[in-house]
N, C-alpha and C positions, 0 to 999 in steps of 0.2 A: 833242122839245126838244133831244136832245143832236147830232141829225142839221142840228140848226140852226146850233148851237153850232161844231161840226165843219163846213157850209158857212161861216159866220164866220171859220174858222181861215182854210182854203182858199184865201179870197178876201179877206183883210187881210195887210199887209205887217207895219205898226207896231202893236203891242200896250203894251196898259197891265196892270197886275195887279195889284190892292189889295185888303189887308182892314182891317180896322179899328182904332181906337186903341188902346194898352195890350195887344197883339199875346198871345194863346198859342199854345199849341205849333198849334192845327191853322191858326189866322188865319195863322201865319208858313209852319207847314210845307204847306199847300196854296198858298197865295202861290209857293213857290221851285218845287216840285214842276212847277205849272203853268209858272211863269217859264222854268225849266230845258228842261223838255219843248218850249216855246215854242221857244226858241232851238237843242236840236237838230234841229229843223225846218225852221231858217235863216230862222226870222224874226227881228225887232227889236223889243227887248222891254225893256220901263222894270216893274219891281217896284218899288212903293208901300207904306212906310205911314210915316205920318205921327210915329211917334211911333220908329221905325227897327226894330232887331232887338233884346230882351233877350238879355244876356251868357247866358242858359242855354239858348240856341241857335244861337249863334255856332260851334258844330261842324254845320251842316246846309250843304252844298253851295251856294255862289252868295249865303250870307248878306251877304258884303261889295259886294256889289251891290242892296243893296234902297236905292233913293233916299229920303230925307225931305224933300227940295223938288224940287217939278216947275217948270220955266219956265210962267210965264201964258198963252204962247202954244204951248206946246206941241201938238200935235192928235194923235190916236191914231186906225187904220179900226175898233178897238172895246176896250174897256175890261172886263174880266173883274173884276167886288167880289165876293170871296169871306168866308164867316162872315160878316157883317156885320150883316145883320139890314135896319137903313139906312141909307139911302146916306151920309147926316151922319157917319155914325162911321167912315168911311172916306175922305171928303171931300166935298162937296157939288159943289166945283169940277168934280168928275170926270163929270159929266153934260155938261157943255159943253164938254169936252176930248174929246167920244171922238162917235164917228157913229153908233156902235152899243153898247150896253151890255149886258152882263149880270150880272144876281144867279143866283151859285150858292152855296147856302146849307142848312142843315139845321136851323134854327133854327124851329119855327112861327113863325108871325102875322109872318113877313119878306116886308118893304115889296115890291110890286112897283113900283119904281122905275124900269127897263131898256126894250127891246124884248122880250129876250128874257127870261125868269122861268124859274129851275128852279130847285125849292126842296123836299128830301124831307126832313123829319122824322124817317121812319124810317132815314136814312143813319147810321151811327154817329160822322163825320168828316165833314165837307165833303170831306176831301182823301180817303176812298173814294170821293167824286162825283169828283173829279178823275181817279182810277184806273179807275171807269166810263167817263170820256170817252176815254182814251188807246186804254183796249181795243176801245172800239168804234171809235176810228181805226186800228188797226189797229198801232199806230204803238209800237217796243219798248221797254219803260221801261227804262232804264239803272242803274245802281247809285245814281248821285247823287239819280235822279229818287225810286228805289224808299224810300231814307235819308227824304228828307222826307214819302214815302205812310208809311212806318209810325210816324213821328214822329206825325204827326196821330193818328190811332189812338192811339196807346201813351199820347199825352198828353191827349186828349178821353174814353177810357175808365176814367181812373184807373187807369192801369194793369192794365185787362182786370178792373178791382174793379167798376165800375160796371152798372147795369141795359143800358144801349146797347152793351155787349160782344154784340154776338149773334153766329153764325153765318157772318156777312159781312166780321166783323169781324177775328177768326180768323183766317177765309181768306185774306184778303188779305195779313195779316200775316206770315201762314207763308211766302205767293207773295214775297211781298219777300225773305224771309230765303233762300228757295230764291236768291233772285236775288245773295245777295250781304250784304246787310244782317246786320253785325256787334251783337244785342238786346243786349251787354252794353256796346258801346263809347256805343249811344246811352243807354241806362239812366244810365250813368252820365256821360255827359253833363248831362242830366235832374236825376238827383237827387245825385250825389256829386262837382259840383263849385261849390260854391258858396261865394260869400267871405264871409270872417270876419263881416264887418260886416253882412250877413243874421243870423247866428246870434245875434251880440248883438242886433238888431233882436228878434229873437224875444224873446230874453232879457227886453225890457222888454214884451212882448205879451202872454205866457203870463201874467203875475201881474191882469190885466185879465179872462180868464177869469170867466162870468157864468154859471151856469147855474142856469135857473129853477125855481122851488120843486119846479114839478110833474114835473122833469125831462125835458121833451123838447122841448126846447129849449136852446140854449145860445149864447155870442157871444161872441167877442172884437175888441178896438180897437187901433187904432193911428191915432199922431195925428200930425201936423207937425212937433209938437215929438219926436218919439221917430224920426220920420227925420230931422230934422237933428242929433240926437245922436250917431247909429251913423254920418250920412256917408249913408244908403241913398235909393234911389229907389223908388215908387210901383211896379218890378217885383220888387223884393225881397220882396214879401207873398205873392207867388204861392203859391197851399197854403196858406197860414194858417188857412184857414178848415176845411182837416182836420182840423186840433189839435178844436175844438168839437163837429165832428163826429164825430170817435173814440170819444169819451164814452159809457158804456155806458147807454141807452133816450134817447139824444139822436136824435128822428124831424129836425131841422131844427138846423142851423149857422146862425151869421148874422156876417159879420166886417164890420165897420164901419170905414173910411179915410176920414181928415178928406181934402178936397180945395180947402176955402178956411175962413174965418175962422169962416163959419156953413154950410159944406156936407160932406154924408157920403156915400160910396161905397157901400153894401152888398151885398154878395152874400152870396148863397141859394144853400145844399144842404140837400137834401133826400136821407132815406132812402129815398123812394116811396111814402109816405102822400100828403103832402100838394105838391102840384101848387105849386110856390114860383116860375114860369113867372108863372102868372097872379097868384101873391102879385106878383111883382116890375112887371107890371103896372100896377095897384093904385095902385103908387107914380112909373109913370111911366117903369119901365125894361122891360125883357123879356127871354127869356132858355125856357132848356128847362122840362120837367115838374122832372129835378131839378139843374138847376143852372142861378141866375138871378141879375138885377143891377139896382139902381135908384140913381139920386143921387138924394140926400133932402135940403129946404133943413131949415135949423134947426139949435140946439145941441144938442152931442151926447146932453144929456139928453133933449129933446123929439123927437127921432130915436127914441132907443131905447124912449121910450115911445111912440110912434106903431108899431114895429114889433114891440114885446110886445108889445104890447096884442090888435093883427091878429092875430100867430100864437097868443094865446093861444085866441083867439075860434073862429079855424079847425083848433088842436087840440082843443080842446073838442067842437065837432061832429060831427068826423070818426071818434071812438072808436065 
């Protein structure tokens, strides 16, 4: 597959490069990594997403180049959707803009959408599939390039906290750092530059704090009216759903974002008991073993009871 991928390069001038809506660290930082690498290659290269770059990664290489509208007539010799899962949350459009397509992704049960399909679960980042494909062209990763490979990483592992920290994950990280990659300038990029109007956002999130009788379990919300208060946008939550998760015998977080009148956003972590991939599922979304996502129609009460009720069922069995 990647010898595919790599005759693709080869033999295409104009590249596309997308990941998906509401962008994190590895959708953006595999997105530029690849983009970057693209164009020290001397090709021509449009970086995609629709929803642009979050301020908490505006210090990654080539970030002021990622487009949020493509010409309708635009064509591409082949379109690279990375993290995405399906092609919809990346654009749909981008099938009939490109000749050749690929999904590179680490996500299970990711759509084969493309011609081409490479998709490992066991990858810790998408954007270490991206640093598999460089190496195996042969082709030397640069400082800019290595910034956005260990960004992915550092921000898909929880910060080397998570189960998908393996082995690979590690190494690669360290190979960047060899190369140049400064772990405290991106760190804190990451997590100690973030504006006022995030922390009051929090401010009104944390008193919403739910956790279930039986404790393992727990949730917090945030609604419409609590970001047009603080001024914030829909990526100012990012990590919210740690706060739930911190909780001592909480097996599953659940943070719930209103995204219209009668709809809610939730995402799933999980400690490693319980499989919240196929919880999220269930409800229509997908996502990993432990970190996953669904929009759920209804009001936020009938929301939250529809997903106690699930996870109390599948804590219940699982002891």
């Amino acid at each position: 597959m990647i010898e595919q991928i790599l005759s693709t390069i080869r033999e295409g001038r104009r590249f596309l490069v997308a990941s998906h809506e509401n962008p994190d660290g590895d959708a953006i930082g595999s997105t530029l990594a690849l983009a970057n690498a693209l164009r020290e290659m001397g090709k021509e290269v449009v970086a995609y997403n629709q929803d642009g770059v979050p301020n908490d990664y505006r210090f990654l290489p080539g970030w002021e180049n990622v487009a949020t509208v493509i010409p309708d007539d635009a064509r591409f010799d082949a379109g690279f959707v990375l993290d995405a899962g399906e092609l919809s949350r990346a654009g749909s459009w981008i099938r009939e803009a490109c000749r050749t397509l690929a999904n590179i992704d680490h996500h299970p049960h990711s759509d084969n959408f493309g011609e081409i399909y490479w998709v490992d679960e066991n990858a810790s980042a998408t954007g270490v599939m991206v640093y598999r494909l460089l190496q195996a062209a042969g082709w030397p990763i640069s400082q800019d390039v290595a910034t956005c490979i260990y960004t992915t990483i550092l921000s898909d592992t929880g910060s080397f906290r998570y189960s998908n920290a393996d082995p690979e994950a590690f190494r690669v990280a360290g190979e960047m750092v060899a190369l140049g990659v400064d772990p405290w300038s991106i760190a804190s990029g990451l997590y100690e530059s973030q504006e006022e109007s995030r922390l009051r956002l929090l401010a009104l999130a944390l008193p919403t704090l739910d956790v279930a009788p039986c404790g393992t379990f727990a949730a917090i919300t945030v609604t419409n009216e609590m970001l047009a208060a603080t001024g914030c946008r829909p990526e100012h939550t990012d990590r919210f759903v740690n706060y739930p998760r911190s909780v001592r015998g909480v097996e599953v977080a659940i943070f719930f974002r209103q995204t219209g009148p009668d709809s809610y956003k939730v995402g799933f972590r999980s400690k490693g008991r319980i499989d919240v991939g196929a919880l999220a599922r269930e409800f229509g979304g997908g996502g990993h073993h432990n970190a996953a996502g669904a929009v759920v129609e209804g009001s936020l009460q009938a929301v939250r009871d529809q997903v106690f009720s699930r996870l109390g069922e599948l804590l219940s069995t699982s002891r």
